[in-house]
C-alpha positions in Angstrom: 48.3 63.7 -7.5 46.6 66.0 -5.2 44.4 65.0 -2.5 40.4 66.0 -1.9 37.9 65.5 0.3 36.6 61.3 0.2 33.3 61.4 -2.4 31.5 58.8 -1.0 30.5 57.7 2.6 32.2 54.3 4.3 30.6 51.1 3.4 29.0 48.5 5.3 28.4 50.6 8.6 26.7 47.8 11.4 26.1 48.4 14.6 25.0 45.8 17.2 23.8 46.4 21.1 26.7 45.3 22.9 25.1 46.2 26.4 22.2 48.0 27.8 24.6 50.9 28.1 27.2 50.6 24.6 26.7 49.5 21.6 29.6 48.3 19.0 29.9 49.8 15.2 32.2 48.7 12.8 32.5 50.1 9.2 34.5 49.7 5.5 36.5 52.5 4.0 34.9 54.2 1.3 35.9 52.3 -2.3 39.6 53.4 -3.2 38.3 55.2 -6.8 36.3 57.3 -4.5 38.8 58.0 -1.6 40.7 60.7 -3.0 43.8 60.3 -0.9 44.9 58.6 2.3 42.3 58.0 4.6 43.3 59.5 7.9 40.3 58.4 9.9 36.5 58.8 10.5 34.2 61.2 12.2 31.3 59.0 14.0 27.6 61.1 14.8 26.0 60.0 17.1 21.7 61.1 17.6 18.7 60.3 19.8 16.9 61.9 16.5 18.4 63.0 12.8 17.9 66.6 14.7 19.3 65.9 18.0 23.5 65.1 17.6 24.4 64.0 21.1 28.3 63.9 20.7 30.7 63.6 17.7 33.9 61.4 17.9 36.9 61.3 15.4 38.4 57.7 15.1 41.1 56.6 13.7 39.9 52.7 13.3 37.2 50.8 11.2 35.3 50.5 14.1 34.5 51.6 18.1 32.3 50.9 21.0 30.3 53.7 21.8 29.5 54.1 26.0 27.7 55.8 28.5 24.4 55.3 26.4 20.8 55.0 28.4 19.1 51.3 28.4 16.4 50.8 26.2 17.0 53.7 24.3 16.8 54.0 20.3 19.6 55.7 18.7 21.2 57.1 15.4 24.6 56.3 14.0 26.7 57.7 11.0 29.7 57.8 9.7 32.2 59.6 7.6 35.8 59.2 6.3 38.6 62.1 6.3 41.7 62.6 4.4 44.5 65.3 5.3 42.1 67.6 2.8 38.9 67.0 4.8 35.8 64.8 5.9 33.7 63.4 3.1 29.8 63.0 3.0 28.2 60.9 5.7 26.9 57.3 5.1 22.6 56.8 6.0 21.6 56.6 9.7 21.8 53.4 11.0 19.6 52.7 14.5 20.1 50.4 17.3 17.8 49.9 20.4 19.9 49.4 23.5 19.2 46.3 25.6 17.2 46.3 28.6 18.6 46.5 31.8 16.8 46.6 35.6 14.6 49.9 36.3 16.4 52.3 38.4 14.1 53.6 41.1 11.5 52.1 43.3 7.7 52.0 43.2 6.2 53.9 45.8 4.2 52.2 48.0 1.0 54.8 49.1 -0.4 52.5 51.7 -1.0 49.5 53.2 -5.2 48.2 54.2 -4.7 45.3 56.4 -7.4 43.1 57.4 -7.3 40.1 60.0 -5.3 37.7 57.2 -4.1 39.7 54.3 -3.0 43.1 52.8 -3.6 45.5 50.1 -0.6 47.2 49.2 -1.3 50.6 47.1 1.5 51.6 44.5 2.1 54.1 42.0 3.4 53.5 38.9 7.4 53.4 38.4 8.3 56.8 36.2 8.6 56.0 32.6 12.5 57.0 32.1 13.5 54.1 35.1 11.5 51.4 33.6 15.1 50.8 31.4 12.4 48.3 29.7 9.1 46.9 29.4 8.0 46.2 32.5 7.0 42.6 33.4 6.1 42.2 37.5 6.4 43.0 40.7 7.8 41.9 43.6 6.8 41.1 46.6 8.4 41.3 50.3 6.6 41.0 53.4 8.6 40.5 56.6 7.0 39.0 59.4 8.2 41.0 62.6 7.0 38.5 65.0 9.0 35.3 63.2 11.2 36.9 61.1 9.4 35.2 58.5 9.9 36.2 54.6 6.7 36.0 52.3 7.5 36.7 48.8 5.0 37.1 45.8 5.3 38.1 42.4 2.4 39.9 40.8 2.1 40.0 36.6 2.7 44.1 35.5 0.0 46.2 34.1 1.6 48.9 33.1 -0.5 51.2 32.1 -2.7 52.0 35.7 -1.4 54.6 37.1 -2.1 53.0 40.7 -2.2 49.6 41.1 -3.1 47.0 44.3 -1.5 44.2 44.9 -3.0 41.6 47.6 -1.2 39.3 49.6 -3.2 36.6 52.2 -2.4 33.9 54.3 -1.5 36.0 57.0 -1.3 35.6 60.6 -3.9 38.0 62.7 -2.2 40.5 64.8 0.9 40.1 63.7 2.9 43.3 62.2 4.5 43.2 58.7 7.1 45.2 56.9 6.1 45.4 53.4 8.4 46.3 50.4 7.7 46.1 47.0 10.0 46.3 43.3 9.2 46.4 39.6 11.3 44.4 37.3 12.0 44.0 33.7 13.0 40.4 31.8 16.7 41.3 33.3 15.6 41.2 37.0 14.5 43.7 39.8 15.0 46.5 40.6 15.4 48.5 44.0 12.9 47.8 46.4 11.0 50.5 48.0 11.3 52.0 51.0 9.6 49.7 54.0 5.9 50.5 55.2 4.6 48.6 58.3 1.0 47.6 59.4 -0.5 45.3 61.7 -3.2 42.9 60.9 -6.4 42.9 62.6 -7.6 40.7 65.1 -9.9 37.6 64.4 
């Protein structure tokens, strides 16, 4: 008997965030009355949207781990079988939300106020595409030159401001400070900013 194209999609297509990066898909042949020959393998889609294909993978297995994906990202799978003849219909889109990872860039610190005992630390707001999350605090660091002292504080996010201040007291007057400061996500910090110094004032 001849063989055609497959007539119906594979079955059972699943997809589960592996990473904050890859993501693992596994799939069923399509059912044997509708296979119409030897299946020879699959062609996997992969989309950021149903109108945006970002790259298009034949496999021979009933499954794969798909890489080099961006962290907290939402994205479209399908799938399709092949015979010798050709590549049947495609199964329904099937979306996954990578997993959240730490942001990738710094806050930048705009400046530091200093008084005799504290300091107001000026930021602006981490770029939206290194968040790689939802944002949940900042961090903190403020060396003390003087000592070599470390003061760290952790401030709750609001991530919507597009500047925010963050104060830290109990500080020694007229001593300098190095201040750096990081956003982080549930998985941890990020990289920490590049160092501004100040000096407090006197009493």
């Amino acid at each position: 008997m001849p063989q055609s194209v497959p007539t119906s999609p594979p079955l059972n297509l699943s997809v589960v965030a592996s990473t904050s990066t890859s993501v693992t898909l596994s799939w069923a042949p399509p059912p044997t009355q509708y296979q119409n020959g030897v299946i020879m393998g699959y062609t996997l889609q992969v989309f950021k949207t149903q109108q945006s294909l970002l790259r298009e993978t034949n496999i021979s297995s009933n499954g794969t781990t798909v890489n080099s994906l961006l962290p907290f990202t939402t994205y479209l799978f399908r799938v399709a079988a092949m015979t010798v003849v050709g590549r049947g219909p495609y199964s329904g889109y099937l979306t996954v939300l990578t997993k959240e990872d730490v942001p990738s860039c710094a806050p930048n610190i705009v400046t530091l106020k200093f008084s005799s005992r504290s300091v107001q630390l000026n930021i602006k707001r981490l770029p939206f595409n290194c968040w790689n999350g939802q944002l949940t605090q900042y961090l903190v660091r403020i060396t003390e030159n003087n000592t070599g002292n470390i003061i760290n504080k952790t401030f709750l996010i609001q991530p919507l401001l597009l500047e925010l201040n963050l104060n830290v007291t109990s500080l020694h007057p007229y001593y300098t400070y190095e201040c750096v400061v990081a956003a982080a996500t549930v998985v941890g910090p990020g990289p920490f900013s590049v160092a501004m110094s100040g000096r407090t004032n006197e009493d």
